[in-house]
Backbone as numpy.savetxt, mean C-alpha at the origin, in Angstrom:
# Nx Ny Nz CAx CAy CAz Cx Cy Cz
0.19 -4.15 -15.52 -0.55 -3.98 -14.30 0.25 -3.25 -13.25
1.59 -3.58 -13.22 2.26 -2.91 -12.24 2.78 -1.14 -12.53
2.13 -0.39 -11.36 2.59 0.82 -11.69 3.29 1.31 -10.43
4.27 2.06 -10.49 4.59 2.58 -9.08 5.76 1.90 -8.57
7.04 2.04 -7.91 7.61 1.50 -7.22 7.04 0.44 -6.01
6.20 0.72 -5.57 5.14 0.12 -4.38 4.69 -1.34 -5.06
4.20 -1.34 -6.15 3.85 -2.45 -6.66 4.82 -3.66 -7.80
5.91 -2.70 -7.83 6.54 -3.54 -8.83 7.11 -5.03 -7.69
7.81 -5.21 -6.56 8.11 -5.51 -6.16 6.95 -6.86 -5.93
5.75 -6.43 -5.57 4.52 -7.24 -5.48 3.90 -8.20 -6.29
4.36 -7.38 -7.54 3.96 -8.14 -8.85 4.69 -8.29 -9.67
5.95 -8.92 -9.14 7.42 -9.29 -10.17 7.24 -10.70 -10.20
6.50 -10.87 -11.56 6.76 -12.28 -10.98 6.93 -12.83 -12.94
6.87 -14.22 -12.94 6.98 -14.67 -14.53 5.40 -14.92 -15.13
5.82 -14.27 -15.96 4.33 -14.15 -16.60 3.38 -14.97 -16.65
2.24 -14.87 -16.84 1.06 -16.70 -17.19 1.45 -17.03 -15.54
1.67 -16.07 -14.34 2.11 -17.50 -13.11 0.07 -17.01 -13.08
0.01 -18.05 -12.13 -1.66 -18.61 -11.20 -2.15 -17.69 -10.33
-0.78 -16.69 -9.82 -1.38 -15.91 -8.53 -1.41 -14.72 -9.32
-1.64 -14.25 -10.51 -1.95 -12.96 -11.03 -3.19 -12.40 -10.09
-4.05 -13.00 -10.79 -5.73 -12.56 -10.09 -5.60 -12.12 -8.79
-4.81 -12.77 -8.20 -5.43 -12.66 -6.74 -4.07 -11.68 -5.91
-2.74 -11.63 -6.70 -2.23 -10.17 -6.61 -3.14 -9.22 -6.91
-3.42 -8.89 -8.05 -4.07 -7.52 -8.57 -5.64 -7.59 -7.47
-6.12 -8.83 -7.09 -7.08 -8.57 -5.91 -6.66 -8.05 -5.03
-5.72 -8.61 -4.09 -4.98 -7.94 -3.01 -4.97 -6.35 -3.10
-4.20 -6.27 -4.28 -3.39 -5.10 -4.47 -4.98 -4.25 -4.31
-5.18 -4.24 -5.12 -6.54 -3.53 -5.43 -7.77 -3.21 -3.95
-7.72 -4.68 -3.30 -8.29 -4.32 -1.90 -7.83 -3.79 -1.07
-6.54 -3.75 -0.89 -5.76 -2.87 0.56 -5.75 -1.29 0.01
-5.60 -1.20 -1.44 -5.41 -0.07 -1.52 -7.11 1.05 -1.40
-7.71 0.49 -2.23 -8.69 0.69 -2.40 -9.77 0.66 -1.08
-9.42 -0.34 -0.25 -9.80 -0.13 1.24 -9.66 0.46 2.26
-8.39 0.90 2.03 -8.22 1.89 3.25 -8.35 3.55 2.71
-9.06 3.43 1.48 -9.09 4.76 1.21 -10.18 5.90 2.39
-11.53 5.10 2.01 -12.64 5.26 2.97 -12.32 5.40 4.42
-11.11 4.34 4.94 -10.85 5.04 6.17 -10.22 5.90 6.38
-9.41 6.09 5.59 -8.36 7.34 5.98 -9.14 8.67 5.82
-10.61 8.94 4.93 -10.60 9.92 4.57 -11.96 10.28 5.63
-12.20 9.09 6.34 -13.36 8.90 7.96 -12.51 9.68 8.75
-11.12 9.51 8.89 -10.08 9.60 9.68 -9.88 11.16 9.58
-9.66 11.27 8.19 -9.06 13.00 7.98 -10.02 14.11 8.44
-11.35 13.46 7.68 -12.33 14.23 7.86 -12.85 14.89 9.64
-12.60 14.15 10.37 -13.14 13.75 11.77 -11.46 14.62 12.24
-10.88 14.44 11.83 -9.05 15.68 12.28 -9.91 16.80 11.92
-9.59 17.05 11.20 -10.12 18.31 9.97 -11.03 19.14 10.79
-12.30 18.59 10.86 -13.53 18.66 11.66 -13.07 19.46 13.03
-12.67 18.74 13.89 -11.94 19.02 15.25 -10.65 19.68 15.43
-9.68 19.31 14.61 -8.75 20.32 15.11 -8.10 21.19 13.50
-8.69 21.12 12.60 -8.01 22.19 11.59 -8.16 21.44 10.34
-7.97 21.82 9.23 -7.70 21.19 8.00 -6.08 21.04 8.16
-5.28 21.84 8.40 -3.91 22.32 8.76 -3.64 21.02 9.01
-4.18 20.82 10.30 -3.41 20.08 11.84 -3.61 18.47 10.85
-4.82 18.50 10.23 -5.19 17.15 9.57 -4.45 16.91 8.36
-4.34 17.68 7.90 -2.65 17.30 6.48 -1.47 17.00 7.26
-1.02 18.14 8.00 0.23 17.50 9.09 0.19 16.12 9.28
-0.73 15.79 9.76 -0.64 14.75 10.76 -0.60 13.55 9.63
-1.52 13.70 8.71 -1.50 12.36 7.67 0.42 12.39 6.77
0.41 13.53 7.31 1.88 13.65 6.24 2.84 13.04 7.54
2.93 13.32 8.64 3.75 12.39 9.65 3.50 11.13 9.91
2.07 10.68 9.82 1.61 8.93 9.83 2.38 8.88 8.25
2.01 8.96 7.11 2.71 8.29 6.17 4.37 8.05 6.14
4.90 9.57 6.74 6.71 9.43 6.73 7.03 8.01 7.62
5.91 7.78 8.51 6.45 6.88 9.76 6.20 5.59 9.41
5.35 5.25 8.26 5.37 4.15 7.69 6.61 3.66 6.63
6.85 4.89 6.08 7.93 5.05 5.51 9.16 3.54 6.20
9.41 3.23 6.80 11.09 2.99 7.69 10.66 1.42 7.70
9.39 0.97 8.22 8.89 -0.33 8.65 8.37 -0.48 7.29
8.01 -0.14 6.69 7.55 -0.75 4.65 8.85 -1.36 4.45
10.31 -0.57 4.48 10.96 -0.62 3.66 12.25 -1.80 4.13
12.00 -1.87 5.36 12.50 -3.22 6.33 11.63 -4.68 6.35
10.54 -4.62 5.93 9.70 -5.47 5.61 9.45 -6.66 4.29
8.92 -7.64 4.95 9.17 -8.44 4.33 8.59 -8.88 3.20
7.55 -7.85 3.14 6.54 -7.49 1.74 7.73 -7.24 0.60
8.74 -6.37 0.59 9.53 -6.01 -0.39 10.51 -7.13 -1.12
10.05 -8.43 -0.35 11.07 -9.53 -1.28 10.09 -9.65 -2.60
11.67 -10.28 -3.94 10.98 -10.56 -5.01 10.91 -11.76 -4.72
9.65 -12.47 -5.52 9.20 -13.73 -5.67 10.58 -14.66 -7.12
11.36 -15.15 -6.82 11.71 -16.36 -7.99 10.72 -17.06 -8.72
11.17 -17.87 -9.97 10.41 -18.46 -10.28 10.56 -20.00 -9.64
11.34 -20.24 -8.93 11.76 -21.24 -8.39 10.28 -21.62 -7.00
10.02 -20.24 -6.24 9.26 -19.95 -5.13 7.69 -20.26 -5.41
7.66 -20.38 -7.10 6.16 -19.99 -7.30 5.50 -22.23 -7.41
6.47 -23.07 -7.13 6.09 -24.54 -7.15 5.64 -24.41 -6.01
């Protein structure tokens, strides 16, 4: 299930654990959810100030997420000790 650096971290866990389902839910809803907005978002840049100006800009919102993902506390692994 896990693909990507982004998700390994999310879904490191010991196999058969209880919170499978509802990782791969998560995972699956944030990602899958903010697709529709971002592309409300691009479209409506795009629209108004350029296709240009609207890649830029999604390419500087993503670098800037970049710094706060990677300081965050999403990136701990789960033990098997954590999962009682």
């Amino acid at each position: 299930m896990a693909r990507g650096p982004g998700r390994l971290t999310w879904t490191a866990r010991p196999p058969g654990s209880a919170l499978d389902p509802r990782a791969a839910g998560q995972a699956r809803f944030v990602s899958w959810g903010a697709l529709p907005a971002g592309a409300l978002a691009a479209g409506v840049a795009g629209q108004l100030f350029g296709v240009r100006v609207a890649v830029i800009a999604a390419g500087l919102i993503s670098a800037g997420c970049f710094r706060p993902l990677l300081r965050s506390r999403l990136r701990t692994t789960l033990t098997p000790g954590d999962l009682h």
